[in-house]
C-alpha positions as CSV (number, residue, x, y, z in Angstrom):
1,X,0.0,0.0,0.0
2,X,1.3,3.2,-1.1
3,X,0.0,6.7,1.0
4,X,1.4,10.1,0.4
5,X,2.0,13.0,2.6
6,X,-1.6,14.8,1.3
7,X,-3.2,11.5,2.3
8,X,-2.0,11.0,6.1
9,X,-3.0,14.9,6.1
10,X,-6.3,14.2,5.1
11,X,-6.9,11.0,7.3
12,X,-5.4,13.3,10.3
13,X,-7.5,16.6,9.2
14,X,-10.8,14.3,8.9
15,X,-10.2,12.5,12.5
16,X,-10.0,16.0,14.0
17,X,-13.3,17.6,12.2
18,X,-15.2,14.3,13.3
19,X,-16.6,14.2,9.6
20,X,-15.3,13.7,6.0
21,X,-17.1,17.1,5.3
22,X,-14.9,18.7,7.8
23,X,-12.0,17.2,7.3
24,X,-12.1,17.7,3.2
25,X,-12.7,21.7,4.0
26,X,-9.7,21.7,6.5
27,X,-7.3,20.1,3.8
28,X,-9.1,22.7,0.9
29,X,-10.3,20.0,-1.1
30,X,-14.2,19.2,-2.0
31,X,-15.7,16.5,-0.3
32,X,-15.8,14.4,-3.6
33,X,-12.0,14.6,-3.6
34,X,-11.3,13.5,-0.3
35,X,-13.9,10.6,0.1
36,X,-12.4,9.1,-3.0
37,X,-9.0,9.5,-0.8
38,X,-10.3,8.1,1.9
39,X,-11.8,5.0,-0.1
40,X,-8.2,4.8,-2.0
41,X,-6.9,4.1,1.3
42,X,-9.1,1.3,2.2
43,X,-9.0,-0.4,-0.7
44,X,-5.1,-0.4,-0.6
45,X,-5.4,-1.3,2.7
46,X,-8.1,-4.0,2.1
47,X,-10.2,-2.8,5.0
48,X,-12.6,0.1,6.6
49,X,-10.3,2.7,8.0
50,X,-13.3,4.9,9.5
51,X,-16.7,4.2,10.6
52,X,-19.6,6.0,8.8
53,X,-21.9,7.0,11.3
54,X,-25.0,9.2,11.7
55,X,-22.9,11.7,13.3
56,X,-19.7,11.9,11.5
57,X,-16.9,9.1,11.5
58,X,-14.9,7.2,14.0
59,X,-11.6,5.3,13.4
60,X,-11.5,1.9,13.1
61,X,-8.5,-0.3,15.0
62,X,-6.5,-0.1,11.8
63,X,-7.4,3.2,11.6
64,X,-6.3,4.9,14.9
65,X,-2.8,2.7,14.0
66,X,-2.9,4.8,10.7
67,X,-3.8,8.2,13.3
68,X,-0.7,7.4,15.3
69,X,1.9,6.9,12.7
70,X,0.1,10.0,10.4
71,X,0.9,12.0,13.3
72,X,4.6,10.9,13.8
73,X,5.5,11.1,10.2
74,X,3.8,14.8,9.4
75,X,5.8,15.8,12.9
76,X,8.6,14.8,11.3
77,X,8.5,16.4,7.9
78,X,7.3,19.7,9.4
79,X,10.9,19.0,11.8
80,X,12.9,18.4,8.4
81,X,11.6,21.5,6.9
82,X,12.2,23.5,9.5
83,X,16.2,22.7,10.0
84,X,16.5,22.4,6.2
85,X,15.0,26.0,6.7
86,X,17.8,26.6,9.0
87,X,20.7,25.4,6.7
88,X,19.1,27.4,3.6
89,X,19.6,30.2,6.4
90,X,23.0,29.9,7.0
91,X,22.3,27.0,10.2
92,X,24.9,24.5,10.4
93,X,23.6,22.2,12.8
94,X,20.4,21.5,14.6
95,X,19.9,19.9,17.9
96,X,16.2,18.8,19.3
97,X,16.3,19.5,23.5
98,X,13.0,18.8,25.7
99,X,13.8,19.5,29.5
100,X,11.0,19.8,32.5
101,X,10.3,23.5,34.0
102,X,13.4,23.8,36.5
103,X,15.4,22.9,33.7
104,X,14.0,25.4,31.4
105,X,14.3,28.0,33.8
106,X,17.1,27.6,36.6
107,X,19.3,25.7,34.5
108,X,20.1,25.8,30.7
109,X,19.5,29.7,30.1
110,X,23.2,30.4,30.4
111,X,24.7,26.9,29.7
112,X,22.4,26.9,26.6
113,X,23.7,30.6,25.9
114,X,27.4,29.6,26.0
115,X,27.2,27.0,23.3
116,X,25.4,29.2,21.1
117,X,28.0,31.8,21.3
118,X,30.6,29.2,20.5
119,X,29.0,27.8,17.9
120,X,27.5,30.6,15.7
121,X,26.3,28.0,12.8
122,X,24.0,25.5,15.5
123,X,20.6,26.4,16.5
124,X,18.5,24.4,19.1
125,X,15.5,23.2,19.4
126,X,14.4,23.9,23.3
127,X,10.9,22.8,24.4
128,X,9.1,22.6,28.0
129,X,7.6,18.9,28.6
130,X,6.9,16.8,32.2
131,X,10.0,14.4,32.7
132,X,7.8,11.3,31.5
133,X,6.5,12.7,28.3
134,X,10.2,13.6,27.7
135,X,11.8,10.1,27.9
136,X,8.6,8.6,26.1
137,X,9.8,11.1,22.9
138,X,13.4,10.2,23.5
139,X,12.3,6.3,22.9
140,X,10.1,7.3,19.7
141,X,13.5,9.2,18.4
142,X,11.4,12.4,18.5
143,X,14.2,14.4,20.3
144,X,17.9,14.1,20.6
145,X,18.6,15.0,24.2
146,X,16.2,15.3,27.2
147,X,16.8,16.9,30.9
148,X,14.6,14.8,33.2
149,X,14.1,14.7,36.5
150,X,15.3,11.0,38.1
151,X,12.2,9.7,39.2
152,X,10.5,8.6,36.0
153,X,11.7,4.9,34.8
154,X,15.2,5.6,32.9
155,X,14.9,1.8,31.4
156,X,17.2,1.6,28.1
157,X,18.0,4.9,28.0
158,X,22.0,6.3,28.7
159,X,21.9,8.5,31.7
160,X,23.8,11.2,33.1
161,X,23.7,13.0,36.2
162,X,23.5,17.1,35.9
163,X,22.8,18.7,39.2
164,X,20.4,17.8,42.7
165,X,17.1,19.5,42.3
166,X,15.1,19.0,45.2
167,X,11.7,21.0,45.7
168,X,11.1,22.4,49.0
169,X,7.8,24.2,50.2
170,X,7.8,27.8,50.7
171,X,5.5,29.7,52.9
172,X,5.1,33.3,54.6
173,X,7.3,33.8,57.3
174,X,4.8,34.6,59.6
175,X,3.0,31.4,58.6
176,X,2.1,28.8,61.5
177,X,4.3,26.3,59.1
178,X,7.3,28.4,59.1
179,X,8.1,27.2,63.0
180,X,8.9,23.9,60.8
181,X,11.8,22.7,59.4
182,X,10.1,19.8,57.0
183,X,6.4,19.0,55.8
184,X,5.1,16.1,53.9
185,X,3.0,16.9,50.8
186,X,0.0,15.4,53.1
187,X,0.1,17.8,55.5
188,X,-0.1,20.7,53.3
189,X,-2.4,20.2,50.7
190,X,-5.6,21.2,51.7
191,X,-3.4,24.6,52.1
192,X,-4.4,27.6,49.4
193,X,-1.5,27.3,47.1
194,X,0.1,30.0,44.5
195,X,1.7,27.4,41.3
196,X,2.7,28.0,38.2
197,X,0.2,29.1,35.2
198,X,-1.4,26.1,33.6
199,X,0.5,23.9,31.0
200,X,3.6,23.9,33.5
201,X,5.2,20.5,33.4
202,X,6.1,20.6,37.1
203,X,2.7,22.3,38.0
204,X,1.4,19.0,36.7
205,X,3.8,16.9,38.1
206,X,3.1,18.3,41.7
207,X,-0.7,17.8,41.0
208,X,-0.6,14.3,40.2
209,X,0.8,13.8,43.8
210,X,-1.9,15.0,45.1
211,X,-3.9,13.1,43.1
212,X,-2.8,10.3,44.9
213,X,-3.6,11.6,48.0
214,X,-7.2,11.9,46.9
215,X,-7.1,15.8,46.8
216,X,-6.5,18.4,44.1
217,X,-4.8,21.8,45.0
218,X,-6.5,24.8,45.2
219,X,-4.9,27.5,43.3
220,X,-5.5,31.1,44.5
221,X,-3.2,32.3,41.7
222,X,-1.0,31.0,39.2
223,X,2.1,32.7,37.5
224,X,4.6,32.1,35.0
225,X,8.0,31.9,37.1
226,X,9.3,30.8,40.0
227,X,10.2,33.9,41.2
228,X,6.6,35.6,41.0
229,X,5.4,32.3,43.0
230,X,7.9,33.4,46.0
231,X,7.2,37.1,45.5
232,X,3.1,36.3,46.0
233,X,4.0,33.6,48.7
234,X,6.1,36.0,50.8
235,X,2.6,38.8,50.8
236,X,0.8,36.1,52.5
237,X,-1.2,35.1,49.2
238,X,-0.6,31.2,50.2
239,X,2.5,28.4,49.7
240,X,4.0,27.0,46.9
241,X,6.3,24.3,46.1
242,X,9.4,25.3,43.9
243,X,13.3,24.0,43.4
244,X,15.1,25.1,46.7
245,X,17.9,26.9,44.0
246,X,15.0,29.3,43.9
247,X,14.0,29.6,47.2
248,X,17.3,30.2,48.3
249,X,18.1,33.1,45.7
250,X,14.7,34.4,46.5
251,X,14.6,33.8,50.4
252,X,16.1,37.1,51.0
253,X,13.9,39.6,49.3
254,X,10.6,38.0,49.1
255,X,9.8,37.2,52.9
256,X,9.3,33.6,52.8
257,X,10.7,30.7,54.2
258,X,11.5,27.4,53.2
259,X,11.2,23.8,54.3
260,X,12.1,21.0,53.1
261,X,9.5,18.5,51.5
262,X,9.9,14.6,53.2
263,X,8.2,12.8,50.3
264,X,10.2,10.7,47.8
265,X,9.4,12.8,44.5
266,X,10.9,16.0,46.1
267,X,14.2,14.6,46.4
268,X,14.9,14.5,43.0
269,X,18.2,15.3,40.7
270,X,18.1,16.7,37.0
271,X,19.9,14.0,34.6
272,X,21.2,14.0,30.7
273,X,19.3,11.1,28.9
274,X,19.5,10.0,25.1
275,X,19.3,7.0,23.3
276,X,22.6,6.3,22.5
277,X,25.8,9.2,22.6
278,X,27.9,7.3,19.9
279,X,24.9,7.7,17.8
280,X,23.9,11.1,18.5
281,X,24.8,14.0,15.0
282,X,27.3,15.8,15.4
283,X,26.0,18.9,16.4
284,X,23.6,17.2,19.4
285,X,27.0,15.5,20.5
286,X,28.9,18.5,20.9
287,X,25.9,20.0,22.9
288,X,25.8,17.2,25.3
289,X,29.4,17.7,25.9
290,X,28.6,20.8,26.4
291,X,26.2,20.6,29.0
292,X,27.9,17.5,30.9
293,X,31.5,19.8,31.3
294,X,28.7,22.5,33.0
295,X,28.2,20.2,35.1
296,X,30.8,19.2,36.4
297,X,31.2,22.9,37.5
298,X,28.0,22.9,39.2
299,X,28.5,22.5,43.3
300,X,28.4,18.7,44.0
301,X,25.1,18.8,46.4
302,X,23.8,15.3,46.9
303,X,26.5,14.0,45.4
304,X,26.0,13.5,41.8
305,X,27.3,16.6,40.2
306,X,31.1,14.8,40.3
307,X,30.1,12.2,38.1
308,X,30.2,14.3,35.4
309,X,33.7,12.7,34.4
310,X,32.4,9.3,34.1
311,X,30.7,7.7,31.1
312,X,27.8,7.5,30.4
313,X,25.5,4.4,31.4
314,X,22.5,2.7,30.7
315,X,19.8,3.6,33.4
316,X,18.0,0.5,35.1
317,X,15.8,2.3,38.1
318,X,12.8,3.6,37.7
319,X,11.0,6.4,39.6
């Protein structure tokens, strides 16, 4: 069987608009057009792709397979276009990078800064996503290098560690909690909370622990950096939960205090993941050298930043 790019498009546009009506105006075609697509691609296929109903269409098994690969491939010519883009621009190298929130924004500003001042002919590809969703593109060879945190499952993936990045809770220093030098999650979170605006990978990551608890936080505002969250903590607004780096460069001007968080998940540690370094272009392999001789500048808390020196290895714990 034999489909082009204009019919995974199609398939994609008509799955979305619920009808082949919809989906033949999204792709600019007339309907005749597409429903003879759609009927090319079950006869090569032998079989219904969608389900004609009163109400518009619904994928069949073979079908939401055809969805799921339509999706990876059109990702993946929409990524080729863009870095050919880059080398038509003068780009001479193109590195994909997802990270999780305290990556994006307490860690790889500068680092990531550096490298592009050295290397004047690379662009990267930097993108916000939780830790899990990270390593799950890593395995579908969607990304070249992810910054995780160390408690989602590593399996068959090489690992590095980068820094310690515990969270701690912070709260108003004239808050009945600020007497305390540690909390569990349990104890706080029927608390009103100030987070992070929605879409935040560690705002979501912080909500699924309560989740577990049987409870779901209650926002009284949400903002879009760490500091802002300690700025509105420290005027009494509520607490929040942030990586202590912040809390301790904010502790003095904000008027809030911090404690440490007991549970598990909050004593975490950033790591380098990929699929396999010797693998890796060129241009992703000297931005993970990169980033691992940052760390090994980074102040050895909880003990990992020193392995920076060592090579890498394949992960086997899971979070």
């Amino acid at each position: 069987m034999r489909y082009d790019l204009t019919d995974l498009r199609l398939f994609l546009n008509v799955y979305e608009a619920g009808t082949i009506t919809g989906g033949a105006g999204r792709s600019h075609m007339t309907l005749a057009s597409a429903s003879e697509r759609i009927r090319g691609m079950e006869q090569a296929l032998g079989g219904p792709l969608l389900l004609r109903e009163r109400r518009g269409v619904q994928p069949t098994p073979a079908g939401r397979t055809l969805l799921h690969h339509a999706r990876l491939m059109l990702a993946q010519m929409e990524q080729l276009q863009a870095e050919l883009g880059d080398y038509a621009a003068g780009v001479k190298g193109h590195v994909r990078l997802l990270c999780n929130t305290s990556a994006l924004n307490e860690h790889l500003p500068s680092v990531l800064g550096s490298f592009l001042l050295q290397h004047p002919g690379m662009s990267v590809d930097l993108e916000e996503r939780a830790s899990a969703e990270i390593v799950d593109a890593l395995r579908r060879e969607l990304c070249d290098i992810g910054m995780v945190s160390d408690s989602v499952d590593l399996e068959g993936l090489q690992t590095f560690a980068f820094c310690a990045d515990p969270l701690v809770l912070v709260v108003p220093r004239r808050h009945p909690l600020a007497q305390r030098r540690a909390v569990r999650l349990d104890e706080v979170v029927d608390q009103p909370f100030v987070g992070l605006v929605e879409g935040s990978a560690l705002q979501a990551h912080i909500a699924q622990h309560a989740r577990r608890l049987g409870r779901r936080l209650a926002y009284r505002i949400r903002l879009r950096s760490f500091e802002s969250v300690c700025r509105m903590v420290g005027e009494g607004i509520g607490i929040g939960i942030v990586p202590r780096t912040v809390a301790v460069r904010s502790g003095r001007t904000t008027g809030i205090k911090r404690l440490a968080l007991l549970d598990a998940w909050a004593a975490r540690h950033l790591v380098l993941c990929v699929r396999d370094a010797g693998a890796l272009p060129a241009p992703a392999q000297q931005l993970l050298q990169h980033l691992l001789s940052a760390a090994t500048k980074k102040p050895a808390r909880g003990g990992l930043a020193g392995d920076a020196s060592r090579p890498f290895r394949s992960a086997a714990r899971s979070g």
